[in-house]
C-alpha positions in Angstrom: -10.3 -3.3 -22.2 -6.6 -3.1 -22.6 -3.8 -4.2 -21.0 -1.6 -2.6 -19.1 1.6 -1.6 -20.9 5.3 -0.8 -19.6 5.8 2.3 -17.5 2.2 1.5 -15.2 2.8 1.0 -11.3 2.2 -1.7 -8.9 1.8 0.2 -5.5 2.6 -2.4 -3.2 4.8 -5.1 -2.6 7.4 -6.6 -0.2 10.6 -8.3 -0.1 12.0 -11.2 1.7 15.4 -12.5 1.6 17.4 -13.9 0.7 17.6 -14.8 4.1 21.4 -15.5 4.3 22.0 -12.2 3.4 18.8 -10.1 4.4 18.0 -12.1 8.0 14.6 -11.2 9.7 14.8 -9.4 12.7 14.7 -11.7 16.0 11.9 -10.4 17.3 8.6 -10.4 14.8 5.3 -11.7 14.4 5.5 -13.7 11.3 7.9 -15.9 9.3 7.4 -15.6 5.8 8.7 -17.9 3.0 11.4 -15.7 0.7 10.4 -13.5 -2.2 13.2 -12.2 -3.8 14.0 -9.6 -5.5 14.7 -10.9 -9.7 11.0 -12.7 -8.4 9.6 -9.4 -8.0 10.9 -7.9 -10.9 10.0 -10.7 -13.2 6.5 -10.8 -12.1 6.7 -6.7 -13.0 7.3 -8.3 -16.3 4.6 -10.9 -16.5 2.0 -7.8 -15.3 2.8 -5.9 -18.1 4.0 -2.8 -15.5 7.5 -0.8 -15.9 7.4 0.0 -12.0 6.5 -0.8 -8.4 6.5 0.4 -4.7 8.2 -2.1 -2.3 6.8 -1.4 1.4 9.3 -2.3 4.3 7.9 -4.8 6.4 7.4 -5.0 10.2 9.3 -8.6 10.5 12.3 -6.7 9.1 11.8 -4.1 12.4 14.7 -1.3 11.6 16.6 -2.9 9.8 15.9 -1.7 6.0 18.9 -3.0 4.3 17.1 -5.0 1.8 14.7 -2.4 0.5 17.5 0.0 0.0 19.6 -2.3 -1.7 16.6 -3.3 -4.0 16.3 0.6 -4.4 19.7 0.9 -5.5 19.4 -2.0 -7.7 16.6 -1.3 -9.3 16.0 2.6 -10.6 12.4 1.7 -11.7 10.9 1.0 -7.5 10.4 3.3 -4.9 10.1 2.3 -1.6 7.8 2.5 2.1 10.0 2.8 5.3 8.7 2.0 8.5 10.0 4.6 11.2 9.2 5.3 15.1 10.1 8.2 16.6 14.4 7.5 17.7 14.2 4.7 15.0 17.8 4.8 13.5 17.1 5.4 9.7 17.1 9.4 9.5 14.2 10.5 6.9 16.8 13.2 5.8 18.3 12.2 2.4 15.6 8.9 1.4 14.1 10.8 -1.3 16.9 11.0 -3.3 17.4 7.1 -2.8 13.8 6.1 -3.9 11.8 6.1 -1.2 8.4 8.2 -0.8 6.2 7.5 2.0 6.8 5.9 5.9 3.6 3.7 7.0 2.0 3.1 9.8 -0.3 0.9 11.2 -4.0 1.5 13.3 -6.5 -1.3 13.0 -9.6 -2.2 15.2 -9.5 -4.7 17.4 -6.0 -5.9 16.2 -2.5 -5.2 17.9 0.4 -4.0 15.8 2.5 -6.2 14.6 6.1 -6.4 16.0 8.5 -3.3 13.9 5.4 -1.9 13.2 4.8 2.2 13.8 1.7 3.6 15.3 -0.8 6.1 14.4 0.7 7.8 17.3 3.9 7.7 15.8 2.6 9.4 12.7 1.5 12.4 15.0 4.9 13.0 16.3 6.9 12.5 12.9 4.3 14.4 10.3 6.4 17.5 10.6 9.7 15.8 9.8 7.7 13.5 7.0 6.9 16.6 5.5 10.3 18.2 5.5 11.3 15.0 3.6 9.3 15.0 1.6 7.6 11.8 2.1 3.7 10.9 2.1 2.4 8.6 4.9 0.9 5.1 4.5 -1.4 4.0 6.6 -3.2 0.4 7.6 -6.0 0.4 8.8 -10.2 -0.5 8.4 -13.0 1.6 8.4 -14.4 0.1 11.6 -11.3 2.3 12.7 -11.1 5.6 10.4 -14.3 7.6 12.2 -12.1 7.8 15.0 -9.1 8.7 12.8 -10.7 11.3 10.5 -10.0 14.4 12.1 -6.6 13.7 12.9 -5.6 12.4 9.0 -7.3 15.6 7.7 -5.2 17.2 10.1 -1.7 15.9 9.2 0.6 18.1 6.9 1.0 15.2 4.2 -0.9 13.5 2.1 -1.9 9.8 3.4 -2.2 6.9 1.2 -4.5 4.4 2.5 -4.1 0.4 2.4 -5.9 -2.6 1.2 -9.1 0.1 0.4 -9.2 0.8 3.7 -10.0 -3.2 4.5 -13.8 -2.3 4.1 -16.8 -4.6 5.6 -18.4 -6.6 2.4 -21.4 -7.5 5.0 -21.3 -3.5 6.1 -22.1 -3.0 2.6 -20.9 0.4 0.6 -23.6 2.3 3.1 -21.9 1.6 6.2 -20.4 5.1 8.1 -16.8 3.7 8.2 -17.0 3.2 4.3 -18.5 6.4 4.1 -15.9 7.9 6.3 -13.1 6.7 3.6 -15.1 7.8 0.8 -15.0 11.2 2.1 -11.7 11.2 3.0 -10.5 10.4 -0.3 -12.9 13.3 -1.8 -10.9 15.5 0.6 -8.4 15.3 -1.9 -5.3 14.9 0.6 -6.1 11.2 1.1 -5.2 8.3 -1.3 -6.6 4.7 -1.4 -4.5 1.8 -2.6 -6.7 -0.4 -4.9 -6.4 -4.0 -3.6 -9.3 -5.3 -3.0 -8.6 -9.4 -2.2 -7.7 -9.7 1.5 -11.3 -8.0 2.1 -13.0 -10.9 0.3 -11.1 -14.0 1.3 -14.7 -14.8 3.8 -16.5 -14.6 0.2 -17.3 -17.4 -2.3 -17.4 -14.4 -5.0 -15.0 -11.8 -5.0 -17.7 -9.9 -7.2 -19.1 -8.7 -3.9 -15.7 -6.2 -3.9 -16.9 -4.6 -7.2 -19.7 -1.7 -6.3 -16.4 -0.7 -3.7 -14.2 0.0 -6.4 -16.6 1.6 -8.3 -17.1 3.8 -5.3 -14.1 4.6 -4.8 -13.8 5.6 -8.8 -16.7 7.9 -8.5 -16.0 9.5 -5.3 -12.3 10.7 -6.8 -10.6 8.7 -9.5 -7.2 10.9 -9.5 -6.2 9.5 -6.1 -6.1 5.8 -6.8 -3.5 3.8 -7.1 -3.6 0.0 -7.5 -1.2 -2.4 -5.6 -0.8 -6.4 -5.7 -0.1 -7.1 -2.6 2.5 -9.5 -3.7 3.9 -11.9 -2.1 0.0 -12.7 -0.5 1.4 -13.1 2.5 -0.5 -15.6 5.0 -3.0 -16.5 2.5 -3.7 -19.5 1.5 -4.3 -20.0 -1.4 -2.0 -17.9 -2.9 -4.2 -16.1 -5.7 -3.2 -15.4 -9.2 -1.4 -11.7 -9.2 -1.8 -11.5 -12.9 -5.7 -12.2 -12.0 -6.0 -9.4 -9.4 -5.0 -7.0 -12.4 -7.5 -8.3 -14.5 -10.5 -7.8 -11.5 -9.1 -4.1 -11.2 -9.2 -3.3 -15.1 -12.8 -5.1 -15.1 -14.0 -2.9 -12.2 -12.6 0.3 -13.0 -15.6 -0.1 -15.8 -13.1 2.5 -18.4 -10.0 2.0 -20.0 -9.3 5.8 -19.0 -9.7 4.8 -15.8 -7.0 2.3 -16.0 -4.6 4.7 -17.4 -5.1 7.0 -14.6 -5.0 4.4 -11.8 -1.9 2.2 -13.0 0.1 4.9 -15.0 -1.1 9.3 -14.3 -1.8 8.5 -10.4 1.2 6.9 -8.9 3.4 9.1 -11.3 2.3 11.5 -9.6 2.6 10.1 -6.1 5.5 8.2 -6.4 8.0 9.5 -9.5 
């Protein structure tokens, strides 16, 4: 299969620091070691990829001084905001400085982290998301998305789901929340961000992610992006980025496919 080649996209990745100019926010629920920005771009480089998507995080809460700088910095990334309604960053205007899409968070059995926004929060601001321009991002798990369907085929924008919707290995490709994504992303309005790893981190063999990929491929292929998750926050160990772009190209099971995911794809979302 071939590598990837300059001008392909990672679709998700986050900054931190440096801290004595980008400080966390006081009050968050994690403390994560820095990962600059020249880090990021030079593991761009060691990838083989011309461009990628840094989402804000939550331990930043409104505060998004550092992905705008990066943005400014650096004409190949677009960016993620987070935004509540009465947040202080107006969605007015971030187009035009890189950024595409504002995320949200709704997962079972799991609070939001501190900054975070809510799926309620999506409901409220989909109007003015749309008159941005912007697409929303969405965490969550499909032990959560039957509940959730209705209301994301609903929404005015396209949605671009996390972390492939962190499916259930043990569920198996059968289960009805799996199911749920799969026909959410043949609806054609939502896209899944190909990451598979935090889903298997329970599993001796990440193999056991491959038949939902290939899923995923079959069910629509043109609205799949890939994303490293860099930096692997909280996991430990911290696993090989340049090795999670070699399990995507094995699973995508065509180089066409690859083309499409890395470079066609997140053109078209995120240029």
């Amino acid at each position: 299969m071939n590598p990837a080649v300059p001008g392909q996209w990672d679709c998700h990745a986050h900054l931190f620091g440096p801290y004595e100019r980008f400080p966390l926010a006081p009050e968050r629920s994690y403390t994560p070691p820095e990962a600059i920005e020249p880090q990021y771009m030079a593991l761009l480089r060691r990838l083989g990829l011309g461009h990628g998507v840094l989402v804000h995080p939550s331990a930043y809460g409104d505060d998004h001084s550092l992905l705008l700088h990066a943005l400014a910095v650096q004409p190949a990334l677009r960016g993620v905001v987070v935004v509540r309604p009465g947040s202080p960053l107006p969605l007015k205007g971030l187009r035009e400085q890189g950024v595409r899409g504002a995320r949200f968070s709704h997962r079972s059995g799991a609070a939001n982290f501190a900054g975070s926004a809510s799926i309620a929060d999506l409901q409220v601001l989909a109007p003015q998301l749309a008159d941005a321009g912007l697409h929303a991002e969405l965490w969550t798990d499909c032990q959560a998305l039957p509940g959730i369907a209705a209301q994301l085929r609903e929404l005015p924008v396209p949605v671009v789901i996390d972390h492939m919707g962190g499916f259930d290995v043990k569920a198996g490709v059968d289960d009805p929340g799996f199911r749920t994504l799969l026909g959410l992303l043949e609806s054609g309005n939502v896209w899944v961000k190909l990451c598979a790893y935090r889903n298997l981190l329970a599993q001796a063999d990440w193999e056991a992610g491959r038949p939902f990929q290939q899923a995923m491929v079959a069910a629509n292929p043109q609205r799949l992006v890939w994303g490293s998750d860099w930096p692997h926050l909280r996991v430990t160990p911290v696993p090989d980025t340049v090795q999670l772009l070699d399990m995507f190209m094995d699973w995508a099971g065509s180089d066409n496919v690859v083309r499409q995911v890395l470079g066609e794809n997140a053109e078209r979302l995120y240029r």
